[in-house]
RODO-546660 format. One line per 5 residues: number of its first residue (from 1); their letters; for each residue x, y, z of N, C-alpha, C. Coordinates in steps of 0.02 Angstrom, whole numbers, m for minus. Example, Ala and Ser with C-alpha at 12.3 -4.5 7.8 and 13.67 -1.06 7.14 Angstrom:
2
1	AS	660 m284 390 615 m225 390 660 m165 390 | 642 m112 354 684 m53 357 645 2 394
This chain:
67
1	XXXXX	m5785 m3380 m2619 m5809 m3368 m2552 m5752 m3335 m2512 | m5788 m3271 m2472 m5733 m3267 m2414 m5754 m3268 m2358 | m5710 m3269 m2319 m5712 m3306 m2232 m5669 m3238 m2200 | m5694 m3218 m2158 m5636 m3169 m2118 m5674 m3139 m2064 | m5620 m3174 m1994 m5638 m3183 m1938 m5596 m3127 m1886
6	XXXXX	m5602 m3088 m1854 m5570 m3055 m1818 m5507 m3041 m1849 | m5520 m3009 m1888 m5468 m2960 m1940 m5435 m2911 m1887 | m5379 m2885 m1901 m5350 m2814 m1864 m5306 m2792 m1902 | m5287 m2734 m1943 m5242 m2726 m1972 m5232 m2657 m1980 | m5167 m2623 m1988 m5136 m2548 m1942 m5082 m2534 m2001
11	XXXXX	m5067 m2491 m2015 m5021 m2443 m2051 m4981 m2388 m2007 | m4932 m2410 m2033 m4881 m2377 m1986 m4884 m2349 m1883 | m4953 m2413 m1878 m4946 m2413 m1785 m5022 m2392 m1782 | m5068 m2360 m1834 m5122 m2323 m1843 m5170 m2393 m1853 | m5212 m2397 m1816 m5246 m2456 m1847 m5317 m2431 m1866
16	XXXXX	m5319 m2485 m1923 m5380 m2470 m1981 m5430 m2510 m1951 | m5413 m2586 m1967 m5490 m2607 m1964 m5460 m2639 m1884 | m5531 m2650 m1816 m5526 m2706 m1785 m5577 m2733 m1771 | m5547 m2799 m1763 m5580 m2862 m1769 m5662 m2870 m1803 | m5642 m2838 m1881 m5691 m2862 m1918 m5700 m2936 m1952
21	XXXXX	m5763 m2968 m1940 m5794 m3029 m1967 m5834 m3015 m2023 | m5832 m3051 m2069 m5851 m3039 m2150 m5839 m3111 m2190 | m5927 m3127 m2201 m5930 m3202 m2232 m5955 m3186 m2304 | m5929 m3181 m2363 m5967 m3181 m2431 m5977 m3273 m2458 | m6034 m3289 m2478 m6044 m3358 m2492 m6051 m3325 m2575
26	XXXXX	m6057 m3399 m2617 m6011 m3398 m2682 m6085 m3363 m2718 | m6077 m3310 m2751 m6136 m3297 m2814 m6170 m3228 m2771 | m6161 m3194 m2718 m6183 m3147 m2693 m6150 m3099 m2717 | m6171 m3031 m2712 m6180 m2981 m2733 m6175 m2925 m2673 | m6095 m2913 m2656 m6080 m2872 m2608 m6074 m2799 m2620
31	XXXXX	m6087 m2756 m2560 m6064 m2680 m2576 m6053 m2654 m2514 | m5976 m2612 m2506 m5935 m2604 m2452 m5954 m2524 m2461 | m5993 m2492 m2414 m6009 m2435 m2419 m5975 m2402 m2338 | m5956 m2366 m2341 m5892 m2320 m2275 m5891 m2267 m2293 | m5875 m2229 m2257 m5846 m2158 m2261 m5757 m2154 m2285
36	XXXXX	m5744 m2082 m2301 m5667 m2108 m2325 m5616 m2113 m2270 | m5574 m2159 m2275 m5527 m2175 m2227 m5576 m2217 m2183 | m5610 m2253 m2211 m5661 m2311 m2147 m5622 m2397 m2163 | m5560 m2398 m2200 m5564 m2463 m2229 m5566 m2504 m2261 | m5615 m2470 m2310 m5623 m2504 m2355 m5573 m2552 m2411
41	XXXXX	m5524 m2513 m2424 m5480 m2537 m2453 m5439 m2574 m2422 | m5413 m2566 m2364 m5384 m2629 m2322 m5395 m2678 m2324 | m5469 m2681 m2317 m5510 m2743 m2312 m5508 m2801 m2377 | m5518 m2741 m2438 m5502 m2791 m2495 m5434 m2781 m2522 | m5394 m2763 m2462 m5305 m2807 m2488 m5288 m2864 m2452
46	XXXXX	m5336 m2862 m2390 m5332 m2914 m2341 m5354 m2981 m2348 | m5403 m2985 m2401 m5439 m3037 m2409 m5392 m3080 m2461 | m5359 m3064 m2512 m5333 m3084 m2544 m5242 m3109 m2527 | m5220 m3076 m2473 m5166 m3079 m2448 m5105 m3036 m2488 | m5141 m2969 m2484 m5104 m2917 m2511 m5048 m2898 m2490
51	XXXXX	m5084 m2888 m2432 m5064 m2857 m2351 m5067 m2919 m2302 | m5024 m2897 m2239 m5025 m2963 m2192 m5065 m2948 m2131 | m5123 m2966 m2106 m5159 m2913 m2047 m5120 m2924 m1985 | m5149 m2905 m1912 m5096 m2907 m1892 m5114 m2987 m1828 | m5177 m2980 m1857 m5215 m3044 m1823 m5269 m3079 m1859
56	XXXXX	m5257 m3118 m1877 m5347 m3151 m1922 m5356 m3203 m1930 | m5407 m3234 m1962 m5426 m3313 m2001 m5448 m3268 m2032 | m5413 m3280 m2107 m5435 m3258 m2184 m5446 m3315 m2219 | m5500 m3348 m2245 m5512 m3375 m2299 m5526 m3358 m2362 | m5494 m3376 m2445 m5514 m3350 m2503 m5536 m3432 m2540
61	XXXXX	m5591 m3438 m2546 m5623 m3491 m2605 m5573 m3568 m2551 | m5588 m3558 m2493 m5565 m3588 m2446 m5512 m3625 m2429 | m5458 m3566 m2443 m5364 m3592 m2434 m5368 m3522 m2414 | m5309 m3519 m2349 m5271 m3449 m2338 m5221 m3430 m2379 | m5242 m3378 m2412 m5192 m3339 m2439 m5134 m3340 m2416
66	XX	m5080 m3316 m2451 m5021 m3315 m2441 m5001 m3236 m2476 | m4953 m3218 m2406 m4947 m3130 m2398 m4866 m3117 m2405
């Protein structure tokens, strides 16, 4: 499961995503459809604690990652 609550997260001062909310519950079947440069990939470095956002509640299988 993920949890992610008022996300914000910026590259080099440029910010990508803000304050996106995004709940996946366990056994669903997601698809992140954007245009290019919309995010997408931020989003799934963020969830996992790839990357550090620059504001959030991130949950993964319900513990915060560690970035």
């Amino acid at each position: 499961m993920i949890d992610l609550q008022d996300v914000w997260a910026s590259y080099d001062g440029v910010g990508v995503l803000e304050s996106v909310d995004l709940t996946v519950k366990d056994k669903v079947f997601l698809a992140i459809i954007d245009p290019n440069d919309g995010g997408k990939s931020t989003l799934l470095k963020v969830s996992p604690g790839l990357i550090k956002p620059e504001q959030s509640m991130v949950k993964l299988l319900g513990d915060v990652p560690r970035t």
